[in-house]
N, C-alpha and C positions, 0 to 999 in steps of 0.2 A: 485262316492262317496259311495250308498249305495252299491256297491261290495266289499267292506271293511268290511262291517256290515251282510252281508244276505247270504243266503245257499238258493243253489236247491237242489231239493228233493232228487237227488242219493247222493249227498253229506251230505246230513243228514239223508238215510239209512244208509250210510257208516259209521258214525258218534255215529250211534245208536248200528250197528251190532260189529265194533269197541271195543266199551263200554263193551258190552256184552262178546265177546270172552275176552279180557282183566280180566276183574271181573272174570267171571268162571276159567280162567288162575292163576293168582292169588290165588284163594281157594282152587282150587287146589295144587298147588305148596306147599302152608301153610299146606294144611294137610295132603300131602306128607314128609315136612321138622319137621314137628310137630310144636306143639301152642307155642314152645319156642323161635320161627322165631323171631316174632314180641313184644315175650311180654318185654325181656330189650337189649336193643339197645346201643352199646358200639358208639363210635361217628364214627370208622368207618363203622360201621353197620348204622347207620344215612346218611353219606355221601354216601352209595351206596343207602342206598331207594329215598334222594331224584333225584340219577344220574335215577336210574329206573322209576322215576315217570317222569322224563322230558321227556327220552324215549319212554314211554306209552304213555304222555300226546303228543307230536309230531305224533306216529304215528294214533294216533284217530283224531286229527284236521286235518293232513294231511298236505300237504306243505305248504298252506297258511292258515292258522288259520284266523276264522274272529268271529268276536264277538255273532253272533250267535251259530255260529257252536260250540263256548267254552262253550256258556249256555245249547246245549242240550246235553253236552255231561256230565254239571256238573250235569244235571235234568238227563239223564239215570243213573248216577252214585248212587245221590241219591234215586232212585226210585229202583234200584238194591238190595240198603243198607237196603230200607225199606222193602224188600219180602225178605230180608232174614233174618232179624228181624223176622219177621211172620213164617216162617219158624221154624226157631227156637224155637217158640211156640209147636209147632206140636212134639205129645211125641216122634215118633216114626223116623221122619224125624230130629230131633238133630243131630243126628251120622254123617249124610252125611255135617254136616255145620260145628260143633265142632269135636274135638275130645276128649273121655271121660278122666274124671279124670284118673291118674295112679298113684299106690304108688311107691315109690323111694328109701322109706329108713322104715323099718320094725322094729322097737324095734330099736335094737344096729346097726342092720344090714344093709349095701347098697346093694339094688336089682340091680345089674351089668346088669343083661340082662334088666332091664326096663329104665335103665341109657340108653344104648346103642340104643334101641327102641324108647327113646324119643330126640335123640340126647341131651340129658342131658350128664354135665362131673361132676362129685364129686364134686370140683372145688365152681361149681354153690351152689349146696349143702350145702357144707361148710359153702361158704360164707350167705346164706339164716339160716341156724343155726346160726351163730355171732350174726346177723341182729335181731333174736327173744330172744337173749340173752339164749341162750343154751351154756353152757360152757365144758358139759361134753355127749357124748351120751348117755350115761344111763337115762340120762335127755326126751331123745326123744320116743314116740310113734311112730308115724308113720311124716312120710313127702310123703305131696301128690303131685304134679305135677297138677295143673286146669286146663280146659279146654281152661282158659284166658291167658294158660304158668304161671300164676304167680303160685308160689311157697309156698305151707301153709306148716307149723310146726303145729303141734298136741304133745303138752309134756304130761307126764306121770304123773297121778297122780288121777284124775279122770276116770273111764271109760268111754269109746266110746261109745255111743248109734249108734245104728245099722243105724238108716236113715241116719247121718253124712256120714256112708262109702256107702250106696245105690249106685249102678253105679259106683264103685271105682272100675278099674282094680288093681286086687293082692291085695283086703282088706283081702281075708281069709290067706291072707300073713303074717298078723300082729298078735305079738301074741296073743293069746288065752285070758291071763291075762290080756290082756288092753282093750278088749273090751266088753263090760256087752252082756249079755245075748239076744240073738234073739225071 
């Protein structure tokens, strides 16, 4: 009965090592695909994370899953999640976890090569202008791309203060007239 329930130790190094290659796999991928992987998810986009997570989730238990082996691997997951949380703290180590801000759309203009860079399609754009009620592009500042994939609007009317764009890939893109003084 409790072989149903319990793990020996190579099976819960394996469990752990598992975890770990998987998470680092993952983060990577994401920041190869860019931060738009994950941030809206069409329903087939849905149906394939969760076929990928059954997949993951199979080969880290291993062929017989037992109820321990499921907890340490949901406790490396989360302990994973939480050093990389802390990470993220760290000014300088950001980069390697996120990827920075990018603009997208400059005044009137779409940045084609940062579209292309962030596997963004116009498309997205568009549809995220409707969304903040932008009816005309003359309407818009900048459109930035976050590091969360979600997609902010910046309209016109106001000037930009300079910390807004800090760390924004292709701010000095944006025109001149829209953003105050450094």
């Amino acid at each position: 009965m409790w072989a149903e329930y319990g793990l020996d130790w190579i099976d819960a190094i394996r469990v752990v090592v598992s975890c770990i290659v998987f998470y680092g796999g993952v983060l990577l991928l994401v920041r190869v695909l860019g931060q738009r992987t994950l941030a809206s998810l069409s329903s087939f986009d849905l149906a394939a994370i969760i076929a990928l997570g059954a997949v993951i989730g199979r080969a880290i238990l291993g062929d017989t899953p037992t109820l321990f082996a499921g907890l340490l691997g949901l406790a490396t997951l989360l302990v994973l999640q939480a050093l990389t949380g802390q990470i993220r703290r760290i000014k300088g180590a950001t980069r390697f976890v996120n990827s920075p801000a990018i603009v997208l759309m400059a005044g009137n203009d779409l940045l084609v090569d940062n579209l292309a860079r962030t596997h963004v399609v116009s498309d997205e754009v568009y549809s995220t202008l409707r969304r903040a009620g932008v009816r005309n592009t003359s309407e818009v500042a900048c459109v930035i791309l976050e590091p969360t994939g979600q997609i902010s609007v910046l309209k016109r009317g106001e000037l930009i203060e300079p910390e807004i764009l800090c760390g924004v890939v292709g701010a000095d893109r944006i025109p001149l007239e829209l953003r105050a003084a450094e």
